[in-house]
DSSP file (Angstrom, degrees, kcal/mol; ACC not computed):
  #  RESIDUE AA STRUCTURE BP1 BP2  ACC     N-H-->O    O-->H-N    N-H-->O    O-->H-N    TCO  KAPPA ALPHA  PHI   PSI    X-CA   Y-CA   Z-CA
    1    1 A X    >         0   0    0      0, 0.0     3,-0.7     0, 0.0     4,-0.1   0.000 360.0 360.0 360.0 -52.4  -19.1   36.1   -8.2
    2    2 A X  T 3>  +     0   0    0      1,-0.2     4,-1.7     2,-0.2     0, 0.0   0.560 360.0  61.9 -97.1  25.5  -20.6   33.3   -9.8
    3    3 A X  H 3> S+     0   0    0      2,-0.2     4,-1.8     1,-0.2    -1,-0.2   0.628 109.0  47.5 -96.0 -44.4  -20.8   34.7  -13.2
    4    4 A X  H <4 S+     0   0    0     -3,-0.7    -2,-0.2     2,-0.2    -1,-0.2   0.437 111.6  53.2 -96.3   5.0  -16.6   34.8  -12.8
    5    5 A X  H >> S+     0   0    0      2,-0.1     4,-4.0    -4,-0.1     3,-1.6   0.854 111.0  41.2 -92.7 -48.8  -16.6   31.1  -11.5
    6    6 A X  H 3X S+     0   0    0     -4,-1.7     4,-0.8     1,-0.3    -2,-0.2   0.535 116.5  53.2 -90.2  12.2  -18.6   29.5  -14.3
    7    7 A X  H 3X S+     0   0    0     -4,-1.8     4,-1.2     2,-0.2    -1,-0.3   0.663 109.5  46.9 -49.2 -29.4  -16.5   31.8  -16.8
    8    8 A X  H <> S+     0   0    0     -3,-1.6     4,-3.7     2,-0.2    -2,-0.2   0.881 113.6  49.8 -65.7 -57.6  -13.3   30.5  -15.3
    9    9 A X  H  X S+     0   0    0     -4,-4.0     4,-3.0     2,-0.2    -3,-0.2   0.895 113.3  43.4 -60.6 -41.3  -14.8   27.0  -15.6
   10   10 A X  H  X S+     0   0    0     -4,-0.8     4,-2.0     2,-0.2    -2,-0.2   0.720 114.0  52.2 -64.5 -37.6  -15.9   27.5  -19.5
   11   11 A X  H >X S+     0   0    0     -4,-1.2     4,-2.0     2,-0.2     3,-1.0   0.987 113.9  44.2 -78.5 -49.9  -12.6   29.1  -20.1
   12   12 A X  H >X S+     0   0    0     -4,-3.7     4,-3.4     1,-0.3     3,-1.7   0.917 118.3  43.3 -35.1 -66.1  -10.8   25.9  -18.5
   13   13 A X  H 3X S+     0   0    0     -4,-3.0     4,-0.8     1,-0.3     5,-0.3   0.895 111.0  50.4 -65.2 -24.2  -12.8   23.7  -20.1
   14   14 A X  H << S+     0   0    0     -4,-2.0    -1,-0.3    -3,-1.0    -2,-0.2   0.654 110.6  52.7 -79.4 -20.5  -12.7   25.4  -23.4
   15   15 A X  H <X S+     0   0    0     -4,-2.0     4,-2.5    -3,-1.7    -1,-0.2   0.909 113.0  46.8 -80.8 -51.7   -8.5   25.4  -22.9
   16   16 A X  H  X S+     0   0    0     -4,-3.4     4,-0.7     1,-0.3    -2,-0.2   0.510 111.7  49.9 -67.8  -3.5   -8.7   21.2  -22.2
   17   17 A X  H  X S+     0   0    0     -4,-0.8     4,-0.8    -5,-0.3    -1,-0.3   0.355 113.2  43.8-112.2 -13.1  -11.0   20.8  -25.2
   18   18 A X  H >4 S+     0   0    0     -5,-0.3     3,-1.0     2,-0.2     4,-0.4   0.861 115.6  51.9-100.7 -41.8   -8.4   23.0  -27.6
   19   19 A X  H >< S+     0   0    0     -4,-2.5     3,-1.2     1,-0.3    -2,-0.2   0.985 108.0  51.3 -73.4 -45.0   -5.4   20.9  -25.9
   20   20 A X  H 3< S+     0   0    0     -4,-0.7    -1,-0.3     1,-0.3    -2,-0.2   0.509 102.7  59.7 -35.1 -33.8   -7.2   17.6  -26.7
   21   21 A X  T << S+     0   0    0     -3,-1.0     2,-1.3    -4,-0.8    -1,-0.3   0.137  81.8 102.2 -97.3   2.3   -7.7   18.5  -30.4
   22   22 A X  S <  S-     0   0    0     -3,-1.2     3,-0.1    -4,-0.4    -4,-0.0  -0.670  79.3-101.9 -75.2  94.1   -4.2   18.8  -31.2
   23   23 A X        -     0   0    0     -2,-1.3     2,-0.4     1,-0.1    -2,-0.1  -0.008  19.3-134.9 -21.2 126.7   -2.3   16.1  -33.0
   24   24 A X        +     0   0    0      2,-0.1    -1,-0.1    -4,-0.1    -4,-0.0  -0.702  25.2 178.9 -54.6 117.6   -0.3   14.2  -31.2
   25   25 A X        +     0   0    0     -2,-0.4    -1,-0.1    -3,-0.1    -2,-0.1   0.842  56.2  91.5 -96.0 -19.7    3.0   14.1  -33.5
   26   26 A X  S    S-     0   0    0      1,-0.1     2,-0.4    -3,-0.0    -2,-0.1  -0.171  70.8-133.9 -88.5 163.1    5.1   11.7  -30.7
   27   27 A X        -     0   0    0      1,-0.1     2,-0.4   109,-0.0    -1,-0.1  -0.890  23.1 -88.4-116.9 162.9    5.0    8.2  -31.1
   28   28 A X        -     0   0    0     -2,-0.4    -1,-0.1   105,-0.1   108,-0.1  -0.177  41.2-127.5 -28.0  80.0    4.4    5.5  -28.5
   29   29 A X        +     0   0    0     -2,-0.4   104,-1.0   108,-0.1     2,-0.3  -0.100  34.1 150.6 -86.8-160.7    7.0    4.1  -26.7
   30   30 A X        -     0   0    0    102,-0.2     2,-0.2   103,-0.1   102,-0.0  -0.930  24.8-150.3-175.3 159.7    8.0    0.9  -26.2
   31   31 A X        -     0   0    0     -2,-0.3    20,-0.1    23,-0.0    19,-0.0  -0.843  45.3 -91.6-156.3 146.3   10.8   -1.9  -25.5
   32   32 A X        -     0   0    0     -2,-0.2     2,-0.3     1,-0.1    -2,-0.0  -0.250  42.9-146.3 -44.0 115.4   11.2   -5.4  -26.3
   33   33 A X        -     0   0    0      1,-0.1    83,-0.1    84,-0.0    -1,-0.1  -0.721  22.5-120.5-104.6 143.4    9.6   -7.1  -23.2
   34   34 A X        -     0   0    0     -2,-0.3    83,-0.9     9,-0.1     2,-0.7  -0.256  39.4 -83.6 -87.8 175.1   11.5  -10.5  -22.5
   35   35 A X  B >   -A  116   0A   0     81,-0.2     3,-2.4     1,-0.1    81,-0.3  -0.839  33.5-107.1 -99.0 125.4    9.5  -13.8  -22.7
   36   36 A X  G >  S+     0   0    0     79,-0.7     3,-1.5    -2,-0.7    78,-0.2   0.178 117.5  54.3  72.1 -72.6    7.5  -15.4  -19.9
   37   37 A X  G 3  S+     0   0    0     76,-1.6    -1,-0.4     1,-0.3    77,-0.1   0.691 106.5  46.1 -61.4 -42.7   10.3  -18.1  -19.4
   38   38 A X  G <  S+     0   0    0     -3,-2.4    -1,-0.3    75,-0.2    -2,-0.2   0.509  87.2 127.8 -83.0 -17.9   13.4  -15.8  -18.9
   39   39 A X    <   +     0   0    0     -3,-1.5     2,-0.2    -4,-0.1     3,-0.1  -0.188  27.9 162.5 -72.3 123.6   11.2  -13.8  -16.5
   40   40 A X     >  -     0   0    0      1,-0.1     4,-0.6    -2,-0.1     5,-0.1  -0.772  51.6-112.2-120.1 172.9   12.9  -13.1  -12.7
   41   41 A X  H  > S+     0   0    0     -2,-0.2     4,-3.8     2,-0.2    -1,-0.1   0.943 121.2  45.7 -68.8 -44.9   11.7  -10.5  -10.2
   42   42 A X  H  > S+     0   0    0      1,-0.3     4,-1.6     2,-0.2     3,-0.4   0.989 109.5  48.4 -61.5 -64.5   15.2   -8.7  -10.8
   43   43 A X  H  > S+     0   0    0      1,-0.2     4,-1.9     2,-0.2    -1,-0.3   0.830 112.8  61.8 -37.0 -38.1   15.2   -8.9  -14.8
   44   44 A X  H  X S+     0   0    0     -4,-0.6     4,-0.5     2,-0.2    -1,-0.2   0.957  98.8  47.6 -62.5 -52.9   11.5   -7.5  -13.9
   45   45 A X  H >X S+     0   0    0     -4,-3.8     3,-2.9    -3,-0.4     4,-2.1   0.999 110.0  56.8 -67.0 -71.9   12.7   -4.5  -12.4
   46   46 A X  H 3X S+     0   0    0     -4,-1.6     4,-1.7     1,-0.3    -2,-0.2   0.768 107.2  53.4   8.9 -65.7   15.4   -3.7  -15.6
   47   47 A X  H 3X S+     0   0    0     -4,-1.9     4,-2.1     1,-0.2    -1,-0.3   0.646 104.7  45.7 -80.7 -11.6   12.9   -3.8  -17.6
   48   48 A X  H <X S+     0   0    0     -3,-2.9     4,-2.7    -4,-0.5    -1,-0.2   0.600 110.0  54.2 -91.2 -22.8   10.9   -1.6  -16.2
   49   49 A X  H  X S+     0   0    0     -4,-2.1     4,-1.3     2,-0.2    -2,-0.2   0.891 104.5  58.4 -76.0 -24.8   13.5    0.8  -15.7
   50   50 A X  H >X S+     0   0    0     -4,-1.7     4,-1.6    -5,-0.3     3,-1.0   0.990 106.5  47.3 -76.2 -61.2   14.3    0.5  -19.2
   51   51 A X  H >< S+     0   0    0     -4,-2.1     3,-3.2     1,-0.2    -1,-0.2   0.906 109.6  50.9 -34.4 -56.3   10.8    1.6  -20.1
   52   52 A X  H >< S+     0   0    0     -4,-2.7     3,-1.3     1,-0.3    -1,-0.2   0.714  98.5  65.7 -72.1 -10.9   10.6    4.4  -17.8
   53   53 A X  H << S+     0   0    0     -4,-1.3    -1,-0.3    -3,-1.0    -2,-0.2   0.629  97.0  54.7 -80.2 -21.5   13.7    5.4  -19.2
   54   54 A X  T << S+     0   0    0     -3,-3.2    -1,-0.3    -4,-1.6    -2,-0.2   0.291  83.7 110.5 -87.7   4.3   11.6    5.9  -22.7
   55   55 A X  S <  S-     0   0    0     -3,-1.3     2,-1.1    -4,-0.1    83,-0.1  -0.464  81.5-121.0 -79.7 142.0    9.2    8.3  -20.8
   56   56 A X        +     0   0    0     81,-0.3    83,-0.3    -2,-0.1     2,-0.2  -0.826  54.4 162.8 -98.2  86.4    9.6   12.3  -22.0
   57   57 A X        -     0   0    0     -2,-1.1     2,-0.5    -4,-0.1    81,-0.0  -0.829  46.7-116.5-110.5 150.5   10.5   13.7  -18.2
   58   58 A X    >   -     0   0    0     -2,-0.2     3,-1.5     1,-0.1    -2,-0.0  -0.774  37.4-116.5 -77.2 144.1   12.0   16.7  -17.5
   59   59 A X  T 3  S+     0   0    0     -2,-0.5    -1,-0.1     1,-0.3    -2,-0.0   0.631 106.9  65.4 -42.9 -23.2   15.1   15.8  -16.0
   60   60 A X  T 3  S+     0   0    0     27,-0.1    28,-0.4     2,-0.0    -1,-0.3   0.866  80.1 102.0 -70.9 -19.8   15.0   17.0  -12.6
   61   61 A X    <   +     0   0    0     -3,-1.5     2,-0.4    26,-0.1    26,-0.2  -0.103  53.3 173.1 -54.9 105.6   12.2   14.4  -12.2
   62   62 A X  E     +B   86   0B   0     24,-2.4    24,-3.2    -2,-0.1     2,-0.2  -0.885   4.6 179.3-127.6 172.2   13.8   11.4  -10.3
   63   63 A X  E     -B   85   0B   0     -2,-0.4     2,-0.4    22,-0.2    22,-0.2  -0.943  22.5-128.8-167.0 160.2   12.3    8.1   -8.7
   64   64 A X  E     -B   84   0B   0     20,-0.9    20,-1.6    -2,-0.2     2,-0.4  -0.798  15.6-154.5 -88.6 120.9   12.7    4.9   -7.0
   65   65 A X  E     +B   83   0B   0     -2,-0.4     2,-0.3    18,-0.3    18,-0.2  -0.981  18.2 167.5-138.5 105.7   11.5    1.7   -7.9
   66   66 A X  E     -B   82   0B   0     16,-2.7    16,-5.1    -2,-0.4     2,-0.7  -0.822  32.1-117.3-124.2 161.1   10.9   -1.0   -5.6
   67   67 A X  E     -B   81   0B   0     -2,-0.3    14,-0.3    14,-0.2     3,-0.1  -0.828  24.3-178.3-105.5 146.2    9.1   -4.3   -5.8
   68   68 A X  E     -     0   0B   0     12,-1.0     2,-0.2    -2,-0.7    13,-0.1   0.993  46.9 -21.3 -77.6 -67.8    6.1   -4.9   -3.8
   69   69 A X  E     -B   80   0B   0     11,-0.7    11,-6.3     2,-0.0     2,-0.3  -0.948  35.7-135.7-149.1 163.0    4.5   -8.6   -4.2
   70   70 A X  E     -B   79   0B   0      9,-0.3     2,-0.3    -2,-0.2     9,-0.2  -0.819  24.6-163.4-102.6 148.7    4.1  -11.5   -6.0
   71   71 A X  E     -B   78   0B   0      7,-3.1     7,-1.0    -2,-0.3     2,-0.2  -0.658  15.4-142.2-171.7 125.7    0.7  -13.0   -6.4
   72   72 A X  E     +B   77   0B   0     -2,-0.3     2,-0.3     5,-0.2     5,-0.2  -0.352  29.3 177.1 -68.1 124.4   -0.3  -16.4   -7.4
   73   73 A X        -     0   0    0      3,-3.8     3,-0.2    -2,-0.2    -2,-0.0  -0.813  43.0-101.6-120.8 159.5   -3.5  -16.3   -9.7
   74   74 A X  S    S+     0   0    0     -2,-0.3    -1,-0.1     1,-0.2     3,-0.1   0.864 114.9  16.5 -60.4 -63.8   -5.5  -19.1  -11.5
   75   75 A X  S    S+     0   0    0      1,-0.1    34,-1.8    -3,-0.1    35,-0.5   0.462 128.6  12.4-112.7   2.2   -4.0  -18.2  -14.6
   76   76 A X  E     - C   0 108B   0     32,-0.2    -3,-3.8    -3,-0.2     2,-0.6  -0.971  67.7-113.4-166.7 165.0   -1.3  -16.2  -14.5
   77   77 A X  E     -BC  72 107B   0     30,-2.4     2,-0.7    -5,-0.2    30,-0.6  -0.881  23.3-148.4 -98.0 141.0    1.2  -14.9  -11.8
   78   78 A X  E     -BC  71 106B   0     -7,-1.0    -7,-3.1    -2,-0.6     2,-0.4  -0.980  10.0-172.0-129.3 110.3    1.3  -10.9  -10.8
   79   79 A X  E     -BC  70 105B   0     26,-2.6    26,-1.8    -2,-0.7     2,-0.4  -0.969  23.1-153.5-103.0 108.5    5.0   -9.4   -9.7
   80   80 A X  E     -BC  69 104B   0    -11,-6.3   -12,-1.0    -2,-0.4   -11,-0.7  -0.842  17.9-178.6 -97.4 147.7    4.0   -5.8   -8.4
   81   81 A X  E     -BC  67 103B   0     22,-1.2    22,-2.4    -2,-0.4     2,-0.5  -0.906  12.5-154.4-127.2 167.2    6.2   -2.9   -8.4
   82   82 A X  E     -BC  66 102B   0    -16,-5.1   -16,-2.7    -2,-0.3     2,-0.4  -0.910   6.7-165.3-131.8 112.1    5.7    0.8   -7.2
   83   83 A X  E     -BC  65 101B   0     18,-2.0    18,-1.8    -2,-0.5     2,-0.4  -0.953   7.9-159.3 -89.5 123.7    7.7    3.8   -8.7
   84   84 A X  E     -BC  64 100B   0    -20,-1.6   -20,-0.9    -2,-0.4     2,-0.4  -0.881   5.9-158.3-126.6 157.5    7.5    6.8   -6.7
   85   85 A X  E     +BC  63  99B   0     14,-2.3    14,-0.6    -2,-0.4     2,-0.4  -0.847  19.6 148.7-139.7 127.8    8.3    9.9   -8.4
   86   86 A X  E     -B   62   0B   0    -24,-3.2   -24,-2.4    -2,-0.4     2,-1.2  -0.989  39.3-126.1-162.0 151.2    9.6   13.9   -6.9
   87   87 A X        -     0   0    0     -2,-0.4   -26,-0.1    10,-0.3     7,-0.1  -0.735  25.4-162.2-111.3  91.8   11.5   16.7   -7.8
   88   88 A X        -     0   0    0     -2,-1.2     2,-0.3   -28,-0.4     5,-0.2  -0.406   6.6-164.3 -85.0 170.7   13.8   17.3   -5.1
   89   89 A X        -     0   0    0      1,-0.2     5,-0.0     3,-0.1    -1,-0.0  -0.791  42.5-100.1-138.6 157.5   15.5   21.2   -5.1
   90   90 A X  S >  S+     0   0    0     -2,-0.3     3,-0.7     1,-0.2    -1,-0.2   0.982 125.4  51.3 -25.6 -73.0   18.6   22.3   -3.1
   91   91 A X  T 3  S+     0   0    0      1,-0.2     2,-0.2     2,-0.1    -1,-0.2   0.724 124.0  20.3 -46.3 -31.8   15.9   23.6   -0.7
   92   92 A X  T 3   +     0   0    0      1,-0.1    -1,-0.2    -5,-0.1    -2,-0.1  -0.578  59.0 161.9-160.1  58.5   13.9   20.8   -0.2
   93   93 A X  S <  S+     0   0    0     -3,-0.7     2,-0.3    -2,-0.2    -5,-0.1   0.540  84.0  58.9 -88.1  15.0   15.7   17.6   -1.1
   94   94 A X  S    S-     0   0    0     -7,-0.1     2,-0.3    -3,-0.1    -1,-0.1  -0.970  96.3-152.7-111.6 124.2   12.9   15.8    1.0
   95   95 A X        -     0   0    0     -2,-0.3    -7,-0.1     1,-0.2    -2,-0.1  -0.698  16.0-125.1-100.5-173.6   10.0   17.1   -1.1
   96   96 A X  S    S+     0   0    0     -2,-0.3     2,-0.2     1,-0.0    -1,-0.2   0.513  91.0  36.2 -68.1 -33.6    6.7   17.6    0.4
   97   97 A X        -     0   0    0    -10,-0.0   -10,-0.3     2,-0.0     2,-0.3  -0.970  56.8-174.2-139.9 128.4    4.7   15.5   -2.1
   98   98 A X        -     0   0    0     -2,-0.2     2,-0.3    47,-0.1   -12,-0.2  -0.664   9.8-160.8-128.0 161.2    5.6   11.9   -4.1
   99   99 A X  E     -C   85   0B   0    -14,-0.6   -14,-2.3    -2,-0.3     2,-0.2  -0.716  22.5-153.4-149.3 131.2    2.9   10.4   -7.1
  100  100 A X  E     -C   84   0B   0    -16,-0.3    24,-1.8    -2,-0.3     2,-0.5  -0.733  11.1-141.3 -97.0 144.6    3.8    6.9   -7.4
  101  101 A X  E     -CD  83 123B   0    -18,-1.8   -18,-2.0    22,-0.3     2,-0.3  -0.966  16.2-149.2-102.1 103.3    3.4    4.7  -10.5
  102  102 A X  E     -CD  82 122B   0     20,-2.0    20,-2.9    -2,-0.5     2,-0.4  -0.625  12.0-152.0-104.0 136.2    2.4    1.2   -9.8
  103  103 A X  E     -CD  81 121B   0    -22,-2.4   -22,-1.2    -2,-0.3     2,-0.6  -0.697  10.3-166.3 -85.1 123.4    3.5   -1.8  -12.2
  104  104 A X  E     -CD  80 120B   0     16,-1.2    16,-1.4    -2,-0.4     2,-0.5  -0.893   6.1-174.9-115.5 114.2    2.1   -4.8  -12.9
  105  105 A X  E     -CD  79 119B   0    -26,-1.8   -26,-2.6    -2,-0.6    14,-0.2  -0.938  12.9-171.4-115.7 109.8    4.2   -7.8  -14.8
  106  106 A X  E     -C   78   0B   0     12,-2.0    12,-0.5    -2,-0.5     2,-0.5  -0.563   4.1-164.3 -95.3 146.9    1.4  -10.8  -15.5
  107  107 A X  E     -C   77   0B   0    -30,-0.6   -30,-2.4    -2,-0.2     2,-0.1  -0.969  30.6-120.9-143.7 135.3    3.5  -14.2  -16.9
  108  108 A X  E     -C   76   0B   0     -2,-0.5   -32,-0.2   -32,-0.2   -33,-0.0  -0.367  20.1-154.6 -77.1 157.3    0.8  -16.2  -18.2
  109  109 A X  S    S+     0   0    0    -34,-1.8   -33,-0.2    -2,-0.1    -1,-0.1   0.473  97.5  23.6 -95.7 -14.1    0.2  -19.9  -16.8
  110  110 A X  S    S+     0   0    0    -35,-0.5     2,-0.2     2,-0.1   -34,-0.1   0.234 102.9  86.9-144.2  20.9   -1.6  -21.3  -20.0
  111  111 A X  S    S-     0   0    0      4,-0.0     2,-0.4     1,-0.0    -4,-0.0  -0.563 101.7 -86.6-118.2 153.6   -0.1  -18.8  -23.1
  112  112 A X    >   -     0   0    0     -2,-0.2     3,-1.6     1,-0.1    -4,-0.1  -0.619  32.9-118.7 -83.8 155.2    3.1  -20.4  -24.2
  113  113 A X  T 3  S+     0   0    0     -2,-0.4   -76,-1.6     1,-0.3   -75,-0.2   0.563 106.0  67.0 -62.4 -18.1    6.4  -19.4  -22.2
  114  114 A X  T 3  S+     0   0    0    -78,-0.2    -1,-0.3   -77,-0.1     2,-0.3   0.446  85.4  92.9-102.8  15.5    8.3  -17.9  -25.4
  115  115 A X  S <  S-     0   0    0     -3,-1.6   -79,-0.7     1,-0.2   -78,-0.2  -0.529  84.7 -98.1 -83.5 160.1    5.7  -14.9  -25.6
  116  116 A X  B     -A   35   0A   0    -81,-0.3     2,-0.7    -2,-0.3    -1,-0.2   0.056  41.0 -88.2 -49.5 154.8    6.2  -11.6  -23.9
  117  117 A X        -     0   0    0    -83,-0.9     2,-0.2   -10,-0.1   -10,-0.1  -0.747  32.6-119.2 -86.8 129.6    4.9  -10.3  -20.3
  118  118 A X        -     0   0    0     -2,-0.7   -12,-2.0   -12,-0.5     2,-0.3  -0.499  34.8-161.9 -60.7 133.8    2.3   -8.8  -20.0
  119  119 A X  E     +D  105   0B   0    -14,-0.2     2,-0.3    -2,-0.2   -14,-0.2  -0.934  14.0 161.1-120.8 151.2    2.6   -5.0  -18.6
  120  120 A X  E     -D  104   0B   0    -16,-1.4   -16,-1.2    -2,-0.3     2,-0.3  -0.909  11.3-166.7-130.4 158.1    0.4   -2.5  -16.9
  121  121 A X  E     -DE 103 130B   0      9,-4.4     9,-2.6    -2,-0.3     2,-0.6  -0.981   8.1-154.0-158.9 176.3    0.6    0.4  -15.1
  122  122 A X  E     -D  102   0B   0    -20,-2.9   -20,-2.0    -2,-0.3     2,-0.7  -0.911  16.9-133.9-137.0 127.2   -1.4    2.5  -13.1
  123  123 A X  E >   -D  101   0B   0     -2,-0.6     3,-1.4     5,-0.3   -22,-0.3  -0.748  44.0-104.3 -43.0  76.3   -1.0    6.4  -12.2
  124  124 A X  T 3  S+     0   0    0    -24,-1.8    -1,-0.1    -2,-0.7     3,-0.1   0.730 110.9  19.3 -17.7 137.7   -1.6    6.8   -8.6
  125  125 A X  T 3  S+     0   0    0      1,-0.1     2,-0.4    -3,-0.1    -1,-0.3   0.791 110.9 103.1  72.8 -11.9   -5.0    8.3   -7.6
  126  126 A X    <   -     0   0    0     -3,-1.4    -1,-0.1     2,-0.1    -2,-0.1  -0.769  55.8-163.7-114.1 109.6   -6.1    7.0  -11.6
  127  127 A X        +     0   0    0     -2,-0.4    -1,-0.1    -3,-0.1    -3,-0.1   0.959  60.9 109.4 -85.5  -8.1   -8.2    3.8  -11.8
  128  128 A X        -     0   0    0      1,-0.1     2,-0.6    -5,-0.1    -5,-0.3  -0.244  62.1-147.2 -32.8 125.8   -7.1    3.7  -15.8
  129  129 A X        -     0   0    0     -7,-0.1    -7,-0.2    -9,-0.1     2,-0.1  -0.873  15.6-161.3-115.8 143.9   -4.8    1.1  -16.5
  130  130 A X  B     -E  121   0B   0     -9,-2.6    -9,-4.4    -2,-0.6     2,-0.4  -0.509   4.8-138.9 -97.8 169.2   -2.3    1.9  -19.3
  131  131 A X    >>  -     0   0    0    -11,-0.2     3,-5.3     1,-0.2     4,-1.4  -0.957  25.5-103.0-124.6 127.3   -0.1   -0.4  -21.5
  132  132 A X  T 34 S+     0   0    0     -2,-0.4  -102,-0.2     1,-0.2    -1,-0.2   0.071 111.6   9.5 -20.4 148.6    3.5   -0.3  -22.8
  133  133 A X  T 34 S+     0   0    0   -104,-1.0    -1,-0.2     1,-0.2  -105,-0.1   0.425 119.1  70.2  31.2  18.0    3.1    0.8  -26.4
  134  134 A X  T <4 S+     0   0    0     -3,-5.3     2,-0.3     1,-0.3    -1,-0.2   0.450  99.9  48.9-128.0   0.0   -0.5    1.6  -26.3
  135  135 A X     <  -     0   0    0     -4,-1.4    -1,-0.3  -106,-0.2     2,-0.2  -0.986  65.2-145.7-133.5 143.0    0.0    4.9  -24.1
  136  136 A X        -     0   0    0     -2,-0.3     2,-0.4    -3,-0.1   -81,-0.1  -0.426  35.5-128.9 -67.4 136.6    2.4    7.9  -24.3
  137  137 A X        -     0   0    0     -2,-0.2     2,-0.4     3,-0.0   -81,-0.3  -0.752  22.0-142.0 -84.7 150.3    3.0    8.7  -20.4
  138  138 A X        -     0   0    0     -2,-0.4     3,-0.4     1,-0.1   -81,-0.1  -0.964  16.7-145.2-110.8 136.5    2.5   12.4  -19.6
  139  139 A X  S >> S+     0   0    0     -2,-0.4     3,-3.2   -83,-0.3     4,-1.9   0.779  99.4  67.5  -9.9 -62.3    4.5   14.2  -17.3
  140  140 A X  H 3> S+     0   0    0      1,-0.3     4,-1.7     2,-0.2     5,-0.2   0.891  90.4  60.9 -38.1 -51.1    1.2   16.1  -16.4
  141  141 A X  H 34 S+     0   0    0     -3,-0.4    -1,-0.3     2,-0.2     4,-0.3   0.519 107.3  45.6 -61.4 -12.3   -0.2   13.0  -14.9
  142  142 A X  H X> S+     0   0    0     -3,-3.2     3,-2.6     2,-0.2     4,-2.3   0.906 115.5  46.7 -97.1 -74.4    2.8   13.1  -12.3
  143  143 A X  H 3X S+     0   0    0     -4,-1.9     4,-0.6     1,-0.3     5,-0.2   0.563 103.4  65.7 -61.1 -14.5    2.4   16.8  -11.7
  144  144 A X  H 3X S+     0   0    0     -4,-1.7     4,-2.8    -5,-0.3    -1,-0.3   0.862 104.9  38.3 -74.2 -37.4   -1.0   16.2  -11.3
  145  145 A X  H <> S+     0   0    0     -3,-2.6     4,-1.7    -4,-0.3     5,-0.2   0.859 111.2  57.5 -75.4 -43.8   -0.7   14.1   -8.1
  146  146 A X  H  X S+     0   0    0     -4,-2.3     4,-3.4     2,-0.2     5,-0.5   0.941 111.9  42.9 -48.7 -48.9    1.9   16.1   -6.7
  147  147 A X  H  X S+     0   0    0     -4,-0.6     4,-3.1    -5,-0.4     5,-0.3   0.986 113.7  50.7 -66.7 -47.1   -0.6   19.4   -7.0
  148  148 A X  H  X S+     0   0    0     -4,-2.8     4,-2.1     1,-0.3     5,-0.2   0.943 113.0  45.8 -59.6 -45.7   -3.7   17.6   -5.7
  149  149 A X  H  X S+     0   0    0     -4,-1.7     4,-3.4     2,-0.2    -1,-0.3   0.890 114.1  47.0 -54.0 -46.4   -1.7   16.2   -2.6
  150  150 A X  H  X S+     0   0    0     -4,-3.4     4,-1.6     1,-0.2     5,-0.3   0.909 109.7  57.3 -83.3 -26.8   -0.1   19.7   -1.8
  151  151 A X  H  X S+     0   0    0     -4,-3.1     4,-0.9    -5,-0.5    -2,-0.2   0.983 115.2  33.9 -37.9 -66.6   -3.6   21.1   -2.2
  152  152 A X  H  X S+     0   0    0     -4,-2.1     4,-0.8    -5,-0.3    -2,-0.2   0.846 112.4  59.9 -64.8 -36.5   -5.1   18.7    0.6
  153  153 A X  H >< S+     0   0    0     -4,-3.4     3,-5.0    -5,-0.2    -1,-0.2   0.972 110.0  41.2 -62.6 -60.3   -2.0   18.9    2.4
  154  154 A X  H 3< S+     0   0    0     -4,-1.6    -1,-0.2     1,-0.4    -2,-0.2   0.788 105.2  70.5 -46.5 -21.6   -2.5   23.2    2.8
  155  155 A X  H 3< S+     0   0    0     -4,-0.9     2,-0.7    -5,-0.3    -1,-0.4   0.751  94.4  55.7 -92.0 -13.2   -6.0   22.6    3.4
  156  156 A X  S << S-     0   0    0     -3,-5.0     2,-0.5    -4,-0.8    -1,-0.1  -0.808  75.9-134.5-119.2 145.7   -5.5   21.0    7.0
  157  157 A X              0   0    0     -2,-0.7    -3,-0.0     1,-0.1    -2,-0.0  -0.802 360.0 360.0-106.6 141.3   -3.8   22.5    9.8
  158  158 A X              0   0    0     -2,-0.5    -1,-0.1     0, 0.0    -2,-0.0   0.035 360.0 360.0-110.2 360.0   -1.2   20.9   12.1
């Protein structure tokens, strides 16, 4: 028995190590983020749809996008927004499981106003945070939150 777990585990890791070493052929994407002056909560949300809209999803893949807070900082302002992300079915058009992607749009207080906003975001469950045009989003990372959740969910009985 555990001869066939830490094979399982070796093959796994040996699969994630093979996937890892593959060129990447796609490039970054990206969109012209508006400048620090022009910036509203609404125009915030836009743009963020417009990114996600440069994300490689399979279609069925839909989400919601709300904003959360504003919050005044020493040096900058922070507008959050939360996308939350499911694949509803015929069967099950409330699904069982969401993974949310939460946004962050910084507008600097002491950078001049005609530069860009700053963006983040963060993968639910992830403490990474990525940047517009310095990471591809994966699909995986979505599906990933979806599995771990329906994992936990099966694991307690109601």
């Amino acid at each position: 028995m555990e001869k066939a777990v830490f094979d399982n585990a070796q093959d796994t890791w040996l699969q994630k190590e093979q996937e890892e070493n593959v060129p990447d052929n796609h490039e970054i994407a990206n969109i012209d983020w508006i400048p620090c002056k022009d910036f509203t909560v609404n125009l915030g949300n836009k743009q963020i749809e417009e990114y996600i809209s440069t994300w490689e999803l399979h279609p069925s893949w839909l989400y919601s996008l709300k904003f959360l807070e504003e919050k005044e900082l020493e040096f900058h302002k922070q507008y959050h927004y939360k996308s939350q992300w499911s694949i509803p079915t015929a069967r099950t058009p409330i699904p069982k499981a969401t993974a949310c992607v939460y946004f962050i749009i910084e507008i600097s207080k002491v950078k001049p106003p005609t530069l860009p906003i700053e963006v983040y975001f963060q993968v639910e469950s992830c403490r990474l945070r990525h940047r517009p045009g310095k990471t591809r989003f994966r699909e995986k990372w979505l599906r990933d939150v979806i599995e771990s959740k329906t994992l936990l969910r099966d694991t307690v009985d109601f």
